[in-house]
Every structure is written in C-alpha cells, then in structure tokens.
C-alpha positions in Angstrom: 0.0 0.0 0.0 1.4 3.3 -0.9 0.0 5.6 1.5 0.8 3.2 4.8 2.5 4.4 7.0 5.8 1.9 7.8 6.0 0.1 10.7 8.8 2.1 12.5 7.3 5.4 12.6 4.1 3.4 13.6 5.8 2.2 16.9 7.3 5.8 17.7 3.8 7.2 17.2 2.7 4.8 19.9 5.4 5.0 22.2 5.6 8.7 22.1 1.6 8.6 22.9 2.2 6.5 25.5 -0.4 3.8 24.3 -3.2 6.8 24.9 -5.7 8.0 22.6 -4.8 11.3 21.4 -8.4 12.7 21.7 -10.0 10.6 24.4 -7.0 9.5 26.4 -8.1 6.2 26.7 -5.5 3.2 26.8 -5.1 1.1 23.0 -3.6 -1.6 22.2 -1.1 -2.0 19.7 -4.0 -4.0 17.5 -6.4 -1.6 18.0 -4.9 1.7 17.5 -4.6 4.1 14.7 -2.5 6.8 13.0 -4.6 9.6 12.3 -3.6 12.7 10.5 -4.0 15.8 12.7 -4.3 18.1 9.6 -6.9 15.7 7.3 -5.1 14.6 3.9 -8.1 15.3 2.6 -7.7 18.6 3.2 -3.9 18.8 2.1 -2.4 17.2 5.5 0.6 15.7 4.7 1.9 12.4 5.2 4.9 13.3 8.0 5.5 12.0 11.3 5.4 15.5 13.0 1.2 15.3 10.9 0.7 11.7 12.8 -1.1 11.2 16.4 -2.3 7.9 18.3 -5.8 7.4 17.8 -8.5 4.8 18.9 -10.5 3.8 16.0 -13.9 5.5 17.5 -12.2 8.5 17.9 -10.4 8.6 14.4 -13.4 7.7 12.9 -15.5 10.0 14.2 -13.3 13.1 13.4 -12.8 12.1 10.2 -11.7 15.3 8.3 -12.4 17.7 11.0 -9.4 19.8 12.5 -8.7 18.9 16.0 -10.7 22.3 17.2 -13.6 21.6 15.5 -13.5 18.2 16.7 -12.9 19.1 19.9 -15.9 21.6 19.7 -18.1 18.8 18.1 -17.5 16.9 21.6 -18.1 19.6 23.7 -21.3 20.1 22.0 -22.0 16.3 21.7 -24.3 16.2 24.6 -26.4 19.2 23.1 -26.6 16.9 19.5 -28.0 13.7 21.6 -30.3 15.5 24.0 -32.0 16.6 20.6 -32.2 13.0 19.4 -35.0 11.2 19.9 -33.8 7.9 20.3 -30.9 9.2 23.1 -34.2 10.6 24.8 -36.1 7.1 25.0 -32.6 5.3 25.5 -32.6 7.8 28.5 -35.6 7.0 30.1 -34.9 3.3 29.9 -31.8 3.5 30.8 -33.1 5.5 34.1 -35.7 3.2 34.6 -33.5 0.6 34.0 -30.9 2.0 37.1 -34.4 2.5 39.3 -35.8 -0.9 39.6 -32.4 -2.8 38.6 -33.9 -4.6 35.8 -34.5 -4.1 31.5 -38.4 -3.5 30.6 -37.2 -6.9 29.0 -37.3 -9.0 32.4 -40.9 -7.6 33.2 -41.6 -9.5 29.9 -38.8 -12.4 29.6 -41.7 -15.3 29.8 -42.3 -13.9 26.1 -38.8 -13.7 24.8 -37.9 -17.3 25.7 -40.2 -18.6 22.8 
C-alpha cells in the first residue's frame, strides 16, 4: 500500500503517545490503535510523522476530516446533539428506569422472549 504508514514510525507514534488515545485518552492496544492525520489529507495534510497522532479507531473515525478544534468543539457540543435526538431521549428513560428498579423493561416481559 502506498499511502501506509511503515511500521517504524508506527511504533514511535505509539510510544511517544504513550499507548493513549490522542483525543479521548483512553489506553489502546497496539491491535487496535490508529494513526490519524491531525491536519486531514483530505484537506492537504501531509503524510509526516510530525502530521501523525495515536488514535483509537472511535475517535479517528469520528473526526474524520475535521481539524482537532472543531473536533474538539463537536465533543463539547456532543451532549447538546444527543439531547436533541430522539432515540438518546427514549434510551434515556430506559436506561433511568433501567438503574431505578435494577432490571430491563425486558425482564418484566422475559416469559415472552424465551419462545
């Protein structure tokens, strides 16, 4: 593949992350983790190490093109997005109902589900 990024800078990406997530912080594993371009070849970021971060997949693929300030921005205002949503509303109230009584709306019907 022409555009992959070879193995050695690969392993100083991780190690100088640290194994973390640049975004989220969270620890990856060397399977799971990403280079991501901070400045989006898409939008003339260039392939250099100095242009590469660690990044878990969810995060990379989430950002996709965005610069890391509107990305970071888009997080910020990620709450705002799903209160809006309808289905984060219902999963909401389940999940709050769920927490209350310590069971899914599922159990109060399970006899049904084991058919």
């Amino acid at each position: 593949m022409a555009n992959s990024v070879p193995p050695q800078v690969r392993l100083d990406v991780y190690l100088k992350a640290e194994r973390r997530c640049y975004y989220c912080n969270e620890i990856i594993h060397w399977e799971d983790f990403t280079i991501d371009h901070i400045h989006a070849k898409s939008i003339g970021g260039k392939n250099r190490k100095s242009n590469y971060v660690c990044s878990c997949r969810d995060c990379n693929n989430t950002k996709g093109n965005m610069s890391v300030e509107q990305f970071d921005i888009f997080i910020k205002n990620l709450h705002m997005v799903m209160r809006n949503n309808q289905l984060w509303r219902v999963f909401m109230k389940h999940y709050k109902i769920t927490i209350k009584r310590k069971s899914s709306f599922i159990d109060k019907y399970k006899e049904m589900f084991k058919k």
